[in-house]
N, C-alpha and C positions, 0 to 999 in steps of 0.2 A: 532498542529492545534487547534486554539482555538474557541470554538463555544458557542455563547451568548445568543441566541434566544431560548433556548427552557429550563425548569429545570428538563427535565426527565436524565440530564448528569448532574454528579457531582462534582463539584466544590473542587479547589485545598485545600479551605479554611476547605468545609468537611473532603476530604480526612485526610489531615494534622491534625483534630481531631479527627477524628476514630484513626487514629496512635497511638494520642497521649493514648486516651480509652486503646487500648489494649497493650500499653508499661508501661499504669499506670503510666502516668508524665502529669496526669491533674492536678496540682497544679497550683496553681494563679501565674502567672510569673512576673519578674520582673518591668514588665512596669503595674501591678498592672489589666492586663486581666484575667480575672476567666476563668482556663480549659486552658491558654493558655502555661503550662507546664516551667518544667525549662530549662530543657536540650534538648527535640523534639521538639523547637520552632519554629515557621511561619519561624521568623528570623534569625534559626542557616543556618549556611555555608552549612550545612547537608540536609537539606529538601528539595531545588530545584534537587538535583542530586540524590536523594533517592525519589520522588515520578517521576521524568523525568524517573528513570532507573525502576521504579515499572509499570509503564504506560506503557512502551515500552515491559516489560515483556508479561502482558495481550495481549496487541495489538498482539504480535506474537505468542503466542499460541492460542489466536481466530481465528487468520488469518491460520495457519498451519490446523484449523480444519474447515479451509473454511465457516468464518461466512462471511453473507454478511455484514456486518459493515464497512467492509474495504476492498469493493471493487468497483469501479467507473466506470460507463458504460458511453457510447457514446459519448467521449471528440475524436471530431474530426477535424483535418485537410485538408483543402481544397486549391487542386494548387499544389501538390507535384510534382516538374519537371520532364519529361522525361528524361531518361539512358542519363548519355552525358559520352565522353571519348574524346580522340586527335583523335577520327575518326571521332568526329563531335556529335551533340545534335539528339538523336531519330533514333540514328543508331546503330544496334543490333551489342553486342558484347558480346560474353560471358564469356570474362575475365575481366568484371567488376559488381559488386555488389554493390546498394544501401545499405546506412545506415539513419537512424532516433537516433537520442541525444539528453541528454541533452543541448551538444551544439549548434545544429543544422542538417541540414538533407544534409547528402551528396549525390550528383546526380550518382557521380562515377569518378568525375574532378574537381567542387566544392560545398563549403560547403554552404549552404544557411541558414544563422543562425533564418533567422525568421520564419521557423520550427522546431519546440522541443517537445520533452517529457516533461511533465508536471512532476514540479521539485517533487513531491509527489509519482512519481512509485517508487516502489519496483519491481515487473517482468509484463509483460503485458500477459494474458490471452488466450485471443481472437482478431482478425484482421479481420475487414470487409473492402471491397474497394467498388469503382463505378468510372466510366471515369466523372471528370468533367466537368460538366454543361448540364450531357446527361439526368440529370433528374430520373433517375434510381435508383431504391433502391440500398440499398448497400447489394452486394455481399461475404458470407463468404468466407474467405479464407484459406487455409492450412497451418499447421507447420507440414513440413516432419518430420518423424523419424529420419533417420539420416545427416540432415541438408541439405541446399540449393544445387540443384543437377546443374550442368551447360549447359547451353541452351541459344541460344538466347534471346533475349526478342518479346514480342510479344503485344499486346494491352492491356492485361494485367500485372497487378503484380504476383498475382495466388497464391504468399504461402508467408512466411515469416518465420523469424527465430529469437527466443531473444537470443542472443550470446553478449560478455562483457556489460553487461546492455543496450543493444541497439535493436531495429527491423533493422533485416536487411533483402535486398529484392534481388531479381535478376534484376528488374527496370521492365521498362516496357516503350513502343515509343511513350505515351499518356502522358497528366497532369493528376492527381489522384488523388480523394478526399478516407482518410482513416477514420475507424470507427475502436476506438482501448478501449477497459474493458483490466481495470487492477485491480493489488492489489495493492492499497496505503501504501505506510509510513507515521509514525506520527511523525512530527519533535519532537527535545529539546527545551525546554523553556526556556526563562529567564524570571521568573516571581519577580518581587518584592513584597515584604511581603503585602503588603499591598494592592496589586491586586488579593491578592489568592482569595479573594468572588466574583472574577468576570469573574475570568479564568476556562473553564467547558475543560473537560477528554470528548469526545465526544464517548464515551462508555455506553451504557445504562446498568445500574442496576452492576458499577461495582467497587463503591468505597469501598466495603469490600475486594475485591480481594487486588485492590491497597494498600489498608492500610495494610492489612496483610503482605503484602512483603515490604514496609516501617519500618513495624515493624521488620519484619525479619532481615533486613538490620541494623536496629539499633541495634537489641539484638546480632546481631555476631559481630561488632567493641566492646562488652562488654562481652560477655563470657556468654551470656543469650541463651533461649534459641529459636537459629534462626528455627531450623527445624520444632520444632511445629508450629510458625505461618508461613512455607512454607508450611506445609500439609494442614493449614487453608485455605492457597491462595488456593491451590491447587482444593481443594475440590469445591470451591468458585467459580473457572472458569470451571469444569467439567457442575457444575450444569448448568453455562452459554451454555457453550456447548450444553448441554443436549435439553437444553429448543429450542435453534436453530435447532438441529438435528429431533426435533418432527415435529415441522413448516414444514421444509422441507420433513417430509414424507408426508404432504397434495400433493406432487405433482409427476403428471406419470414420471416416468422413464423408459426409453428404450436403451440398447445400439444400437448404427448404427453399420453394416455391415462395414465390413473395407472391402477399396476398393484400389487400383494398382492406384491410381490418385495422384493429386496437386502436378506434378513433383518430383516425389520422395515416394508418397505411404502417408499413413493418416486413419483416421476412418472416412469414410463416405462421403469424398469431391470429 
């Protein structure tokens, strides 16, 4: 994902020079750029797939320590159809289950593509619903513990479940608007050389991480040494970590009371 508007995210063109700093191939290369290296160039074959795989590294060990960076609240959809099956639309049956995809959102008979997963999830979080057009905030919903139990349907959806990268529901005899927070994926780039000063890592304060494991990446196809600049990254996303794990003690915590509810049992619903 590439993001332009702000310079607090660092650019592919940095990154790719910090690399080169700490691989020591700031030499003036051969198209005669100062610092622009000989061998860790903007434009070797090496660099899109050594900073694509360095960035993808970071983003997932933020994301495993639950930074918010990478995660996206209140992308919602509106009109989700009532339960249909061959007993007919809005008639409870409870040998069939709702799905939500990338492809599209299945009712339980068919597939309605111009409902999706936003092509950027990685796993979805949280599930809020409300019956469409009734005006009504949206109401949290459950993910049972041990997955969707069988029941008719009723007015509501009531829980949900992410199983093969999908939300899937028991349906419900209403249209449904959903309220869904997730963790995001950061796509691969194909960045051409000459676009790296305008392509931003949309990570704040994290191009020493990135280069570090650029560098690391470079010095093991050579026999150098990759481990110290992976203890570097290493240390380098801790800190990040860190600094987010402070923030987040400004705020109360409580665990809810787990309760016998949302079809199947849950903490608190």
């Amino acid at each position: 994902m590439a993001v332009t508007n702000t310079v607090v995210y660092p650019s592919w063109a940095q990154i790719a020079q910090l690399a080169r700093t700490y691989s020591n191939d700031t030499f003036t290369s051969l198209d005669g750029t100062i610092g622009g290296g000989l061998v860790l160039t903007n434009d070797s074959p090496m660099m899109p797939g050594y900073i694509n795989t360095a960035v993808a590294t970071v983003w997932r060990k933020l994301a495993i320590n639950g930074t918010p960076t990478m995660i996206v609240d209140n992308y919602i959809l509106s009109g989700l159809p009532p339960v249909n099956s061959p007993a007919g639309q809005a008639v409870p049956n409870p040998q069939i289950q709702q799905s939500l995809s990338y492809q599209g959102f299945f009712d339980g008979l068919v597939i309605h593509p111009e409902f999706v997963l936003p092509a950027d999830v990685l796993a979805v979080t949280r599930v809020w619903e409300t019956q469409t057009g009734s005006g009504l905030p949206f109401r949290d919903m459950g993910e049972p513990q041990q997955g969707l139990v069988s029941a008719n349907q009723g007015n509501r959806l009531t829980s949900w479940e992410w199983r093969q990268q999908q939300l899937n529901f028991l349906g419900c005899l209403n249209y449904s608007d959903i309220r869904v927070r997730y963790e995001q994926a950061i796509p691969l780039l194909d960045v051409a050389p000459a676009d790296f000063p305008n392509v931003l890592v949309p990570i704040v304060d994290s191009a020493q991480a990135i280069a570090y494991l650029v560098s690391a990446m470079y010095a093991e196809g050579r026999g150098g040494d990759a481990a110290g600049f992976e203890a570097k990254a290493q240390e380098t996303i801790d800190d990040m970590i860190t600094r987010d794990v402070r923030r987040a003690q400004s705020v109360n915590y409580s665990r809810p009371e787990y309760e016998e509810g949302c079809d199947g049992g849950g903490w608190g619903y």
